[in-house]
N, CA and C atoms as an extended XYZ file, in Angstrom:
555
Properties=species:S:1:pos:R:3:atomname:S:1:resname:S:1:resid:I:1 pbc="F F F"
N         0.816       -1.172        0.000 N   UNK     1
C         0.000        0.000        0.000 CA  UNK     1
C         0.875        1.255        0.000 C   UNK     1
N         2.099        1.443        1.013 N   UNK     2
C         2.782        2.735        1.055 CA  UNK     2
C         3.461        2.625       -0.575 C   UNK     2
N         3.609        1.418       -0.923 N   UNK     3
C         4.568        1.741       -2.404 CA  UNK     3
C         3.076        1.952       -3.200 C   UNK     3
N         2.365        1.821       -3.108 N   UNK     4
C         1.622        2.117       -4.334 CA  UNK     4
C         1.130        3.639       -4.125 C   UNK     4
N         1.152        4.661       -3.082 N   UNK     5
C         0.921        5.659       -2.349 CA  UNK     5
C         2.119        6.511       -2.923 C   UNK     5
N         3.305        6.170       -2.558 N   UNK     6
C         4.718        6.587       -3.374 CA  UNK     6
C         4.798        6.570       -4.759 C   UNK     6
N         3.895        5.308       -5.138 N   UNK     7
C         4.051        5.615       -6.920 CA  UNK     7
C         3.055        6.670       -7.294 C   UNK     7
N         2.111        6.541       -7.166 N   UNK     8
C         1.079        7.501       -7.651 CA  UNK     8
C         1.428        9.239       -6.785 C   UNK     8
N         2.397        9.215       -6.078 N   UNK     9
C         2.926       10.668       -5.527 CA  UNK     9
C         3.610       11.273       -6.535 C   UNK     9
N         4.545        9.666       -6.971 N   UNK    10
C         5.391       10.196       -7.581 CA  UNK    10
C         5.042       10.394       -9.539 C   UNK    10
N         4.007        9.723       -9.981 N   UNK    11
C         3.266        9.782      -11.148 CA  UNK    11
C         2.383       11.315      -10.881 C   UNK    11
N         2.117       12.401       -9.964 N   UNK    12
C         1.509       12.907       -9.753 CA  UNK    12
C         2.791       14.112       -9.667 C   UNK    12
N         3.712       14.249       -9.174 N   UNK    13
C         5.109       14.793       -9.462 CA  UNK    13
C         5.503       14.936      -10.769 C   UNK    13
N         5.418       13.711      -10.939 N   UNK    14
C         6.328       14.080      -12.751 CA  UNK    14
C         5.027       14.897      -13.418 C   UNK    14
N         4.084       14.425      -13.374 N   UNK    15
C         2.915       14.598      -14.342 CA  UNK    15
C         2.374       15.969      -14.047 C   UNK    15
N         2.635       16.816      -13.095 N   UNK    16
C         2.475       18.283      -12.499 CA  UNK    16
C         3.533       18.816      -13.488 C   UNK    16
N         4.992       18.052      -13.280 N   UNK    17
C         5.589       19.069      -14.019 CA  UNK    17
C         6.181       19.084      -15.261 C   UNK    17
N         5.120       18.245      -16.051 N   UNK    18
C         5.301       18.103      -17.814 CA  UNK    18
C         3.809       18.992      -17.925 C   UNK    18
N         2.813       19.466      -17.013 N   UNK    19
C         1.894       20.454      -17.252 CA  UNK    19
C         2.416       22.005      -17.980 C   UNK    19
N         1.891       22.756      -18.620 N   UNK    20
C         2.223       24.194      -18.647 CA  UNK    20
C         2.431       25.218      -18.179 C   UNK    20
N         3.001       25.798      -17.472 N   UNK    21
C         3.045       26.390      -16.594 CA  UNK    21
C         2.024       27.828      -16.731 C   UNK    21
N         1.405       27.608      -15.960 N   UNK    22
C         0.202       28.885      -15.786 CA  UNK    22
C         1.111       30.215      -15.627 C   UNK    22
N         0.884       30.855      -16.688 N   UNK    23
C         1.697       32.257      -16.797 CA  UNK    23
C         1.314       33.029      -15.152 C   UNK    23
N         2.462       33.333      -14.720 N   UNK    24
C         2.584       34.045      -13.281 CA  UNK    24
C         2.397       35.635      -13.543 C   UNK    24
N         0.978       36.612      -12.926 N   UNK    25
C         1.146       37.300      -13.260 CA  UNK    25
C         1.849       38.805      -12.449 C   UNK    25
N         2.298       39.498      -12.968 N   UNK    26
C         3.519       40.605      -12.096 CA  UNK    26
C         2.492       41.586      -11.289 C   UNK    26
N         1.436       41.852      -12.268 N   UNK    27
C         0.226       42.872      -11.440 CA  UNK    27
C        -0.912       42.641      -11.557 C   UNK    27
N        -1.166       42.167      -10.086 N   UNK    28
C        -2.955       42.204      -10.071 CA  UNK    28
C        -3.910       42.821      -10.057 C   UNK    28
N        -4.513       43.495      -10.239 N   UNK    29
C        -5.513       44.628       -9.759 CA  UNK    29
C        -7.096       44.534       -9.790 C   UNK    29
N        -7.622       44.241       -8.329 N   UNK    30
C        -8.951       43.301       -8.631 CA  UNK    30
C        -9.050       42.384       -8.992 C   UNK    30
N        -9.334       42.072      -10.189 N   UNK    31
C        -9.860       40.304      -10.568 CA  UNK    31
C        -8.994       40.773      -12.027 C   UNK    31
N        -8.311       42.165      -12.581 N   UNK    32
C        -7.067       42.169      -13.966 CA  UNK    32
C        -5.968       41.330      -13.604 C   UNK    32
N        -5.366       40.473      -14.336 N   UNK    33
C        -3.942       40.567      -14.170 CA  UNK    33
C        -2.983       40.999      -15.471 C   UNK    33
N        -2.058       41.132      -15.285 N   UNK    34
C        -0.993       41.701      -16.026 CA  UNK    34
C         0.648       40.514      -16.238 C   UNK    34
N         0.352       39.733      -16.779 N   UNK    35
C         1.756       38.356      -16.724 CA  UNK    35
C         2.912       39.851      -17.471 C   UNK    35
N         4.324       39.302      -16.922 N   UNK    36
C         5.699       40.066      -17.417 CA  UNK    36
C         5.633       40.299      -18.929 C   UNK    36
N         5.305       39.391      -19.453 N   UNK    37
C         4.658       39.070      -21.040 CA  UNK    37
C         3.873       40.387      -21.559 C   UNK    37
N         2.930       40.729      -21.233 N   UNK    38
C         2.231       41.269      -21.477 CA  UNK    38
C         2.568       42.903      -20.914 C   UNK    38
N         3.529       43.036      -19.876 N   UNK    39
C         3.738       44.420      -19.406 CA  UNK    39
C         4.737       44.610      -20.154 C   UNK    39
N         5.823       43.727      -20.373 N   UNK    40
C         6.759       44.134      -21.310 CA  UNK    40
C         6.570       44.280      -22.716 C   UNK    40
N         5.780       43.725      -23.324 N   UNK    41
C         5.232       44.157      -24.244 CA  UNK    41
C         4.609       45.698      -24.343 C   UNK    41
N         3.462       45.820      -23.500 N   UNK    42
C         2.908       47.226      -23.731 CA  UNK    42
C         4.050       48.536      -23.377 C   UNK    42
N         5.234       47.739      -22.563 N   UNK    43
C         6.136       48.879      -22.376 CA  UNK    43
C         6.976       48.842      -23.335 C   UNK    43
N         7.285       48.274      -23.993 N   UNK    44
C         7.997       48.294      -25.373 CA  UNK    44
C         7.102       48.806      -26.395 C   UNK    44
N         5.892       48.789      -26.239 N   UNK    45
C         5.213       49.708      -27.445 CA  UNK    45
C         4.728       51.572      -27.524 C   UNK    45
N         5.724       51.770      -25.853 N   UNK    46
C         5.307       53.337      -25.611 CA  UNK    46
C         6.596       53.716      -25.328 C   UNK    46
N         6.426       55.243      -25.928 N   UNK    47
C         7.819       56.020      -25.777 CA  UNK    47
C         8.334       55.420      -24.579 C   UNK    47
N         8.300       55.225      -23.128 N   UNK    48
C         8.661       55.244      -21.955 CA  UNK    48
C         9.869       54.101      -21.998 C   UNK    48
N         9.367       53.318      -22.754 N   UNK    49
C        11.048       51.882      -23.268 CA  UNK    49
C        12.424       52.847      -23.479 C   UNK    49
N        12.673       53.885      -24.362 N   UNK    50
C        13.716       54.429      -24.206 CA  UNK    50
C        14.142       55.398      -22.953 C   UNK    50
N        13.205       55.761      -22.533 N   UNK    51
C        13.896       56.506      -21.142 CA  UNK    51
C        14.733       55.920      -20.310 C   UNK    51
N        14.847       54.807      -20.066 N   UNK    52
C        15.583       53.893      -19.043 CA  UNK    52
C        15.122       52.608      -18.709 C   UNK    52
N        15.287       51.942      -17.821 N   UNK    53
C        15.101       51.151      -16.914 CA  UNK    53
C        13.886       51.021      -16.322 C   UNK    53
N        14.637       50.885      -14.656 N   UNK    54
C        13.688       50.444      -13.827 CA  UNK    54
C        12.799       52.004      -13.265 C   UNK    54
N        13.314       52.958      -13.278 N   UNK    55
C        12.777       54.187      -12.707 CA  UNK    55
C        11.515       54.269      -13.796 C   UNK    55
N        11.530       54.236      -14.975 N   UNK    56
C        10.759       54.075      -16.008 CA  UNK    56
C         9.792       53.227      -15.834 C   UNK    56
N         9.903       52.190      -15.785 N   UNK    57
C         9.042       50.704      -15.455 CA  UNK    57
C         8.596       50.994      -13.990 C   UNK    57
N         8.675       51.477      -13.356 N   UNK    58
C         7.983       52.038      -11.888 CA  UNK    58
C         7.009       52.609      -12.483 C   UNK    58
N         7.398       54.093      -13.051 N   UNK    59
C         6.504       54.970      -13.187 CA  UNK    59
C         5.499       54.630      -14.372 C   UNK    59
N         5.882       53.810      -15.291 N   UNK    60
C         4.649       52.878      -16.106 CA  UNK    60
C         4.016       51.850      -15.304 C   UNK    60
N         4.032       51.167      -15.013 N   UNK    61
C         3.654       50.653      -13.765 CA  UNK    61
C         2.523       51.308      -12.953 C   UNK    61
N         2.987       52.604      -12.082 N   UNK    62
C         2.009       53.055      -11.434 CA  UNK    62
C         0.818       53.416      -12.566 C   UNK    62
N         1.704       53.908      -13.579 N   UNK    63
C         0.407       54.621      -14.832 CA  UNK    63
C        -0.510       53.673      -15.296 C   UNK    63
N        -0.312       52.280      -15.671 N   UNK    64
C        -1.014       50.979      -15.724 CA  UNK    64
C        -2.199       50.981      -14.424 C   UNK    64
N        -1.541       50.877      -13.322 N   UNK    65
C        -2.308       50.543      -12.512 CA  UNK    65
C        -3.309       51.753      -12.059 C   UNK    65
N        -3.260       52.681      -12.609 N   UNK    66
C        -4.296       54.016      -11.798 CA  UNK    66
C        -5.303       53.820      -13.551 C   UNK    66
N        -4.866       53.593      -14.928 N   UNK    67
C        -5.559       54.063      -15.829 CA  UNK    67
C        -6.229       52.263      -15.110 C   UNK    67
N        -6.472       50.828      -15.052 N   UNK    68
C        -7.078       50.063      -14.931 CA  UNK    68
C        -7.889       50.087      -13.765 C   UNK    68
N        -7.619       50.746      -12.827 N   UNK    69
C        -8.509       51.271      -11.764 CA  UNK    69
C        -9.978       52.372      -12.022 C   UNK    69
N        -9.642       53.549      -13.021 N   UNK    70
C       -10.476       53.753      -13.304 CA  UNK    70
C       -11.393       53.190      -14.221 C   UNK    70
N       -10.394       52.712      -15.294 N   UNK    71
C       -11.498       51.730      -16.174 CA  UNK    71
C       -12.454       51.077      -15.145 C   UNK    71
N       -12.140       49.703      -14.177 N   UNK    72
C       -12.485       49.302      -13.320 CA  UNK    72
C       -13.747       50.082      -12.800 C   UNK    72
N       -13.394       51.419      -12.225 N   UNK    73
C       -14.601       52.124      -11.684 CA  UNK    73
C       -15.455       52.540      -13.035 C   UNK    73
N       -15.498       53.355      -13.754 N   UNK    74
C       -16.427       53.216      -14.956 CA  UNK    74
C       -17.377       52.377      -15.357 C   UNK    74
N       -16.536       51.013      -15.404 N   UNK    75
C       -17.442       49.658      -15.875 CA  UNK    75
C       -18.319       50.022      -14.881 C   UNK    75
N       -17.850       49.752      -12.988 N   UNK    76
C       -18.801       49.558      -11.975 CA  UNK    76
C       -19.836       50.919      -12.319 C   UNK    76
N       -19.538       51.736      -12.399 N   UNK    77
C       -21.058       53.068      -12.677 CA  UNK    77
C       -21.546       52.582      -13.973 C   UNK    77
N       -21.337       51.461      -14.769 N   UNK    78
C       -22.018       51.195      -16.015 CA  UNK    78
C       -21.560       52.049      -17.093 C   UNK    78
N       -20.680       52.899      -17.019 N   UNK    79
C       -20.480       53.679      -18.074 CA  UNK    79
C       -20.210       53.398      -19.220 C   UNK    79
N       -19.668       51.882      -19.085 N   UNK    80
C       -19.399       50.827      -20.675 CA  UNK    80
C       -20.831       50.700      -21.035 C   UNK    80
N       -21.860       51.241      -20.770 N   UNK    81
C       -23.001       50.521      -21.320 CA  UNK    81
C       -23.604       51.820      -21.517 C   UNK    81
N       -23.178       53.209      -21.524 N   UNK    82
C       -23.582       54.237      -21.620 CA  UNK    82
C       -23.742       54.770      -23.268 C   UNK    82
N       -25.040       54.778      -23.932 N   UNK    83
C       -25.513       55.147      -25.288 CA  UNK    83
C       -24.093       55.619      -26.169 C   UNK    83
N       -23.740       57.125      -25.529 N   UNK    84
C       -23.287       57.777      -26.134 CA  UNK    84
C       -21.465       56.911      -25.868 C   UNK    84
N       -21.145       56.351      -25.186 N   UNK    85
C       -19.968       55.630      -25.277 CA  UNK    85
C       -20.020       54.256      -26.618 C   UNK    85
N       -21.119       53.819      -26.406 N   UNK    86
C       -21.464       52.523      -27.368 CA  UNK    86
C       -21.787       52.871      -28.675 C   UNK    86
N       -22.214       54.044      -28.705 N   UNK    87
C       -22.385       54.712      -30.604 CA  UNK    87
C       -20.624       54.852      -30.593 C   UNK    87
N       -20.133       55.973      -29.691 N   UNK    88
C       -18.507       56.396      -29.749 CA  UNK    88
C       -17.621       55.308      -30.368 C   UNK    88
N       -17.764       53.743      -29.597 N   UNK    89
C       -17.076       52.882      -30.011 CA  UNK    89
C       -17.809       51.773      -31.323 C   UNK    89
N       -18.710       52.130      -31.631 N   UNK    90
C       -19.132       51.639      -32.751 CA  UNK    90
C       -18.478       52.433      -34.099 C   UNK    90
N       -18.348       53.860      -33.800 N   UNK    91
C       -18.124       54.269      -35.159 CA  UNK    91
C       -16.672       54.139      -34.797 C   UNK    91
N       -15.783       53.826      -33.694 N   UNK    92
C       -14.407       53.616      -33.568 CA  UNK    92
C       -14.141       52.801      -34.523 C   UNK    92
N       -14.965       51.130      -34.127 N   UNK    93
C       -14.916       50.116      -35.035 CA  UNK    93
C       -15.416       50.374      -36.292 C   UNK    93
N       -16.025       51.060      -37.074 N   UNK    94
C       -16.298       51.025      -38.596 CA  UNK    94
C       -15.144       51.821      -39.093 C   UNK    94
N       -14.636       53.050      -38.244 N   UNK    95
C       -13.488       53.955      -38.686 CA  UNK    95
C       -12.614       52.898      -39.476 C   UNK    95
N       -12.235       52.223      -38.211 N   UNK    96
C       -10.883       51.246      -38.012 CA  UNK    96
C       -10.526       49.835      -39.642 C   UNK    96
N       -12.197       49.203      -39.421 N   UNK    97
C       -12.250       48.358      -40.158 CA  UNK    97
C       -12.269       48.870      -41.696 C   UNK    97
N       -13.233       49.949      -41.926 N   UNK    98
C       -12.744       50.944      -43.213 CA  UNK    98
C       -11.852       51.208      -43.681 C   UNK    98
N       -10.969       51.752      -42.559 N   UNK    99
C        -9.386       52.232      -43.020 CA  UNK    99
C        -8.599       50.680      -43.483 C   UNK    99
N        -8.891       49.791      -43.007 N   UNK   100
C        -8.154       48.317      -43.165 CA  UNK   100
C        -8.611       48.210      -44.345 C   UNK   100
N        -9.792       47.580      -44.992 N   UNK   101
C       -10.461       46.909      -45.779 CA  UNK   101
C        -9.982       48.130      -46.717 C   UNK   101
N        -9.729       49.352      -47.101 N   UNK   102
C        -9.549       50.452      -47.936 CA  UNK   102
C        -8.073       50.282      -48.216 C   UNK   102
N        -7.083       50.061      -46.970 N   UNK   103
C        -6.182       50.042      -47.504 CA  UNK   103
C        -5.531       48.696      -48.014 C   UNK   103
N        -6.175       47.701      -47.926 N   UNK   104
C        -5.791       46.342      -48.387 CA  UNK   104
C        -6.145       46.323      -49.836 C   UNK   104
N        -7.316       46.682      -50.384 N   UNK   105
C        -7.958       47.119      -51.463 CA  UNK   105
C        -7.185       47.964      -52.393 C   UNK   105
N        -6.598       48.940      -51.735 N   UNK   106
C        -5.814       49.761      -52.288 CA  UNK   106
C        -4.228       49.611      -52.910 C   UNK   106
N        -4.182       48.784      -51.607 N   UNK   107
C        -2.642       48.650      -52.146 CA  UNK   107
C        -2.727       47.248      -53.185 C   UNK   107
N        -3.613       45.935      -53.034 N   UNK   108
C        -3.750       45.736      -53.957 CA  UNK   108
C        -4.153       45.714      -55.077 C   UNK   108
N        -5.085       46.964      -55.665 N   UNK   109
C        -5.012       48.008      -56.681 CA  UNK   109
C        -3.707       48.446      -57.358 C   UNK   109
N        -3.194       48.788      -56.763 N   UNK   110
C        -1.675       49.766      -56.682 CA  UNK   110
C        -0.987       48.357      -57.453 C   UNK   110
N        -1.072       47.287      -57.010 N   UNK   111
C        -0.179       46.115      -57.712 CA  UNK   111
C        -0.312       45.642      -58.929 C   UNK   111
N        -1.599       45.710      -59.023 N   UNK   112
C        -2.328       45.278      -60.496 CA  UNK   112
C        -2.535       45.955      -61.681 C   UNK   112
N        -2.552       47.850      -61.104 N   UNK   113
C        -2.420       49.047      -61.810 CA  UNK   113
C        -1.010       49.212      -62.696 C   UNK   113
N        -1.395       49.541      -63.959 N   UNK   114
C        -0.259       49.750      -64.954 CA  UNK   114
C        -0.547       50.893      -66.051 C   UNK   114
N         0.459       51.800      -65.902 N   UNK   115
C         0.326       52.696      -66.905 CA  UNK   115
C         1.554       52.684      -67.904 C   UNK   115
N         0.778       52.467      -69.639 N   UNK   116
C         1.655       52.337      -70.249 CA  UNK   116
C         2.533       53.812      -70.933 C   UNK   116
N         3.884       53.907      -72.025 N   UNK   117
C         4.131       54.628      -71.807 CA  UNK   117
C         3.393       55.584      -72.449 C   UNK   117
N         2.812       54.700      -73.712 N   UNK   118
C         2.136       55.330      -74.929 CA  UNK   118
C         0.698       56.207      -74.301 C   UNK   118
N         0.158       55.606      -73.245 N   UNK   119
C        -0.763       56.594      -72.329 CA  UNK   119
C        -0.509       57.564      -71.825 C   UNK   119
N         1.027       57.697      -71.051 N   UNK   120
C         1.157       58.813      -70.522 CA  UNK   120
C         1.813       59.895      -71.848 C   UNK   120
N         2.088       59.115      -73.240 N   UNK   121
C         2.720       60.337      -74.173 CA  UNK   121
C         1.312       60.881      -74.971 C   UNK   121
N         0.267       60.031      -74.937 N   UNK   122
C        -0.989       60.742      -75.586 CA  UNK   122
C        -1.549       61.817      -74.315 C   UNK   122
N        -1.871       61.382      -73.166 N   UNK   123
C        -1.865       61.889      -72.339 CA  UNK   123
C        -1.008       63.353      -72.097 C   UNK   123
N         0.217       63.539      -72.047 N   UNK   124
C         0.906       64.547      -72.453 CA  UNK   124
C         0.492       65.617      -73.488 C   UNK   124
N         0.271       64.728      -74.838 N   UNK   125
C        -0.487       65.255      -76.110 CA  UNK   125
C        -1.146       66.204      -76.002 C   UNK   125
N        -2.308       65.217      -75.625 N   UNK   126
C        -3.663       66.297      -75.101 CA  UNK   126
C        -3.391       67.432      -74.033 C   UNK   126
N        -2.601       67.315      -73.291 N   UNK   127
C        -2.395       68.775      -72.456 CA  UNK   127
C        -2.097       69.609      -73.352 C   UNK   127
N        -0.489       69.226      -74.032 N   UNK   128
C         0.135       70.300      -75.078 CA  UNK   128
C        -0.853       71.204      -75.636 C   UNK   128
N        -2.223       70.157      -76.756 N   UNK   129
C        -3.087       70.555      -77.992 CA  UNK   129
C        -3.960       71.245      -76.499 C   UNK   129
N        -4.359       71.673      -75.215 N   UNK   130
C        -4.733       72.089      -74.502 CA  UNK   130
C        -4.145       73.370      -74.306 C   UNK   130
N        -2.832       73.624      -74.477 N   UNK   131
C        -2.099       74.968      -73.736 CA  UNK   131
C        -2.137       74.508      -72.504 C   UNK   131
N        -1.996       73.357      -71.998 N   UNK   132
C        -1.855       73.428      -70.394 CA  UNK   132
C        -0.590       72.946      -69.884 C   UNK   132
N        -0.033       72.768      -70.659 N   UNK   133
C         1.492       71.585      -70.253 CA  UNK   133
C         2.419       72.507      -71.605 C   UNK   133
N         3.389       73.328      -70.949 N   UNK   134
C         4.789       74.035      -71.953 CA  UNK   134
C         5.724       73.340      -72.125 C   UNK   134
N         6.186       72.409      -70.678 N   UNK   135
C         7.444       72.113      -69.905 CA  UNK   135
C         7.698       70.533      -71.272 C   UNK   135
N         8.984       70.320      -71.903 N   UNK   136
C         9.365       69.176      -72.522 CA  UNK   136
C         8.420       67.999      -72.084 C   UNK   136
N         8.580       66.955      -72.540 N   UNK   137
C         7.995       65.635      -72.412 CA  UNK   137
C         8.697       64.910      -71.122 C   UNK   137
N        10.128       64.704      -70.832 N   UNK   138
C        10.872       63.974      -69.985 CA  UNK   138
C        10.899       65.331      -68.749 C   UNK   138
N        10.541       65.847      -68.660 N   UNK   139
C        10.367       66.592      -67.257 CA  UNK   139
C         9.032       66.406      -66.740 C   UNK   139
N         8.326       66.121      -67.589 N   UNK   140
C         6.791       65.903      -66.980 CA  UNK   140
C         6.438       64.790      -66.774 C   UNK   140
N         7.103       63.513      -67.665 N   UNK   141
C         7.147       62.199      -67.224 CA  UNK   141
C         6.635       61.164      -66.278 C   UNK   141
N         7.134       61.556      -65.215 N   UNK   142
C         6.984       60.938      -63.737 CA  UNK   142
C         5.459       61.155      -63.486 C   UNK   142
N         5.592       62.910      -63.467 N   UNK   143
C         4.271       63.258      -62.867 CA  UNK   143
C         3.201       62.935      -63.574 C   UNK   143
N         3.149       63.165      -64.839 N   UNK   144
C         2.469       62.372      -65.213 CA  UNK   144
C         2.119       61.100      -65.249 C   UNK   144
N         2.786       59.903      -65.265 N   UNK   145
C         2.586       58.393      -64.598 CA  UNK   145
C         1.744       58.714      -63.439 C   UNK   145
N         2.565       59.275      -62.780 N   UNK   146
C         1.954       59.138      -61.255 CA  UNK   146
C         0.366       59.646      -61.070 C   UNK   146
N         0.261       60.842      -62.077 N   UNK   147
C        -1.382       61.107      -62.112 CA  UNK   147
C        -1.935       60.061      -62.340 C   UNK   147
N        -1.670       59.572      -63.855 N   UNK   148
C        -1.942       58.638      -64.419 CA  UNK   148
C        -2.881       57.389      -63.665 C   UNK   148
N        -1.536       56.847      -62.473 N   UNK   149
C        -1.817       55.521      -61.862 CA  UNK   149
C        -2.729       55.923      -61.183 C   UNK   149
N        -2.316       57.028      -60.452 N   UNK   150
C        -3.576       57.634      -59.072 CA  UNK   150
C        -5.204       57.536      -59.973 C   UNK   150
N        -5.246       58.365      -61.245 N   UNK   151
C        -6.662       57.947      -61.484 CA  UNK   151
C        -6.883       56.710      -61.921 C   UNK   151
N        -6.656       55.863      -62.475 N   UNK   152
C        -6.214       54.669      -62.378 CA  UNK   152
C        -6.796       53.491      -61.391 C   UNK   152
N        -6.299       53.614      -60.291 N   UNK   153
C        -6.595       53.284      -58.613 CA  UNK   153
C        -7.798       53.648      -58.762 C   UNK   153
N        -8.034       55.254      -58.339 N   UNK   154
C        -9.088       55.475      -58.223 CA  UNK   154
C       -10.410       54.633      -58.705 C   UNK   154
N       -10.281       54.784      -60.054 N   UNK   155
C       -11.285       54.181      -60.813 CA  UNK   155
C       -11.733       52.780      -61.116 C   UNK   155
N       -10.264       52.254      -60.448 N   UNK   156
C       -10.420       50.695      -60.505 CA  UNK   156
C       -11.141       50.606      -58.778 C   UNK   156
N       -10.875       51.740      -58.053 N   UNK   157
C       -11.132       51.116      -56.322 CA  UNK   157
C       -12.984       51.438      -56.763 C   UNK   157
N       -13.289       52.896      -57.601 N   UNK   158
C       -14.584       53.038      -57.195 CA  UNK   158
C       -15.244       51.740      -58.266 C   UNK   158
N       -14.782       51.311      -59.337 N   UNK   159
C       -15.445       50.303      -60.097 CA  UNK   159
C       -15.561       48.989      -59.084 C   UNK   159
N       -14.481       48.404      -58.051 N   UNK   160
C       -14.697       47.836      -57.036 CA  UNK   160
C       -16.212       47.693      -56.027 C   UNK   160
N       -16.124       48.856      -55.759 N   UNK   161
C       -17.051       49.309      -54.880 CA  UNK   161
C       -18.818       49.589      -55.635 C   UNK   161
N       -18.400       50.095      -57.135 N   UNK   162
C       -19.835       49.558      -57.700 CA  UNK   162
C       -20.557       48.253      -57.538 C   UNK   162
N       -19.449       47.025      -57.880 N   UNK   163
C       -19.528       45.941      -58.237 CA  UNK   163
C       -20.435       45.366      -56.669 C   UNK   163
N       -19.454       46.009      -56.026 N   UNK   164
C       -20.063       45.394      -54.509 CA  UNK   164
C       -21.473       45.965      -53.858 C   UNK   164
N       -21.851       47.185      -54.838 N   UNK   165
C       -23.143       47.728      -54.688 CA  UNK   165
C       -24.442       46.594      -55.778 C   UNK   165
N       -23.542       46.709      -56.305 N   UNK   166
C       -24.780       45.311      -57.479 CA  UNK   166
C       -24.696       44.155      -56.920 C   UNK   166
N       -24.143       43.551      -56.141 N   UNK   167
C       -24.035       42.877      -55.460 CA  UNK   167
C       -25.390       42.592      -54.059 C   UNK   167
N       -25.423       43.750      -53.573 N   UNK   168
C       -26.138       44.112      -52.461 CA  UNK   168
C       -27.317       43.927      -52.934 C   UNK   168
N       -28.182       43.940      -51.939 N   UNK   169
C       -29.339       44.347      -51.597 CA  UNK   169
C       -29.819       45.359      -51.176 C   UNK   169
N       -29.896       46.689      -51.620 N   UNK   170
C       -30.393       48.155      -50.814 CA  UNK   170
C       -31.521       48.236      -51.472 C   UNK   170
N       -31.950       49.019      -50.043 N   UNK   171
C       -33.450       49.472      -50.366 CA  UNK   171
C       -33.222       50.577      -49.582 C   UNK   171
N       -33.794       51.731      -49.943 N   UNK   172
C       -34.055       53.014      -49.317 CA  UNK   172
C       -35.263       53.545      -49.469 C   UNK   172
N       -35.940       54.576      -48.910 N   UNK   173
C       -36.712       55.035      -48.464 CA  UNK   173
C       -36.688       56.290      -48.598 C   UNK   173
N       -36.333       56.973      -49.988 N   UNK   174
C       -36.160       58.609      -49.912 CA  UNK   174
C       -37.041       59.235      -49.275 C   UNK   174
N       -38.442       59.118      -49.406 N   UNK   175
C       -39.600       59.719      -49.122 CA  UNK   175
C       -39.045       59.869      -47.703 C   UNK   175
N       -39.340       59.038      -47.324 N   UNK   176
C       -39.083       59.144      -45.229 CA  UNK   176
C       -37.921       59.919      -45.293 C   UNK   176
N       -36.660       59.864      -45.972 N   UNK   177
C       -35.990       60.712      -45.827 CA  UNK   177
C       -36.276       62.419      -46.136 C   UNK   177
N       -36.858       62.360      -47.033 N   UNK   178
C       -37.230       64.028      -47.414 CA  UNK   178
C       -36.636       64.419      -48.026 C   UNK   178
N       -36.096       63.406      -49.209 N   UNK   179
C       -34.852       63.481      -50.271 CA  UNK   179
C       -36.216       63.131      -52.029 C   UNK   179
N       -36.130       64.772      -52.212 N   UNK   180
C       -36.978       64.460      -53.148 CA  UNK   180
C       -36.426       63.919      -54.493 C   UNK   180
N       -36.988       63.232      -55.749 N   UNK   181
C       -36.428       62.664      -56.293 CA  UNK   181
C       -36.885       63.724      -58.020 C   UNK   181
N       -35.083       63.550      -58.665 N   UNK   182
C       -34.927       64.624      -59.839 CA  UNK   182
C       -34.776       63.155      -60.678 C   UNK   182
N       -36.047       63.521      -61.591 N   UNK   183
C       -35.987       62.509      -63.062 CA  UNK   183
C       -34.799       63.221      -64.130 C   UNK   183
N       -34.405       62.416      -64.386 N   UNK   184
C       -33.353       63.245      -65.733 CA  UNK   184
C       -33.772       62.515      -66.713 C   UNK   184
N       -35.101       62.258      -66.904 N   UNK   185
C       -35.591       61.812      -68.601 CA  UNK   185
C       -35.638       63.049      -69.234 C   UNK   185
């Protein structure tokens, strides 16, 4: 009985410590914690990493722990559930996801976009037969491409964004809006 008590101590030993070790965390605050992982991280992502050391990491530290305290109190007055905070962070999130989805779109636009040269020398053309362009052909060059691609983008991002309107399903409601409607027959 004691050896079988000793084996299973000792199957209960090894087997504790081939477990994972539950990240230990450096600051508690209430029912937050904060593992070294995670403080060193956020302190490496704010100016305060180059100031120094440990005098630094104190005073981030205290700043951690007073901004999660008030969060803390906020939640408790409900203020996370307050209208005008929950519209605030709704249009945070559409800002955010817009700017992403726009610039992923964009830049792969930008990859697929090609302006040839014979576009930007007709292009040129037509300014000249315009009076709007004096300056030689190879000084205007660049800038011109570069208009070029920009409308380009453009027109390929808003032809994008048509596509994804025919796509949809909208229905609107001008009337309720008070958006009267101009026939152009």
């Amino acid at each position: 009985m004691k050896r079988y008590i000793f084996f299973l101590f000792l199957l209960l030993l090894i087997g504790c410590d081939n477990l994972p070790k539950q990240k230990k965390f450096v600051v508690k605050i209430n029912n937050y914690t904060i593992t070294q992982g995670e403080f060193e991280e956020e302190f490496k992502n704010t100016s305060a990493e180059w100031l120094g050391p440990d005098a630094q990491k104190e005073e981030f530290l205290e700043n951690i722990i007073n901004r999660k305290l008030l969060l803390q109190e906020a939640e408790c007055l409900g203020l996370n559930k307050d209208r005008e905070f929950l519209k605030n962070l709704e249009r945070f999130y559409e800002q955010s996801l817009l700017k992403i989805v726009i610039n992923n779109k964009s830049n792969e636009l930008a990859l697929k976009t090609q302006v040839s040269d014979s576009e930007i020398e007709a292009y040129y053309n037509e300014m000249v037969k315009k009076k709007l362009i004096e300056k030689p052909f190879p000084e205007v060059y660049k800038e011109i491409k570069l208009q070029l691609l920009r409308q380009k983008q453009a027109q390929a991002f808003n032809d994008w964004v048509e596509e994804l309107r025919k796509k949809a399903k909208i229905e609107v409601d001008k009337k309720a809006l008070g958006i009267e409607y101009i026939n152009k027959h």
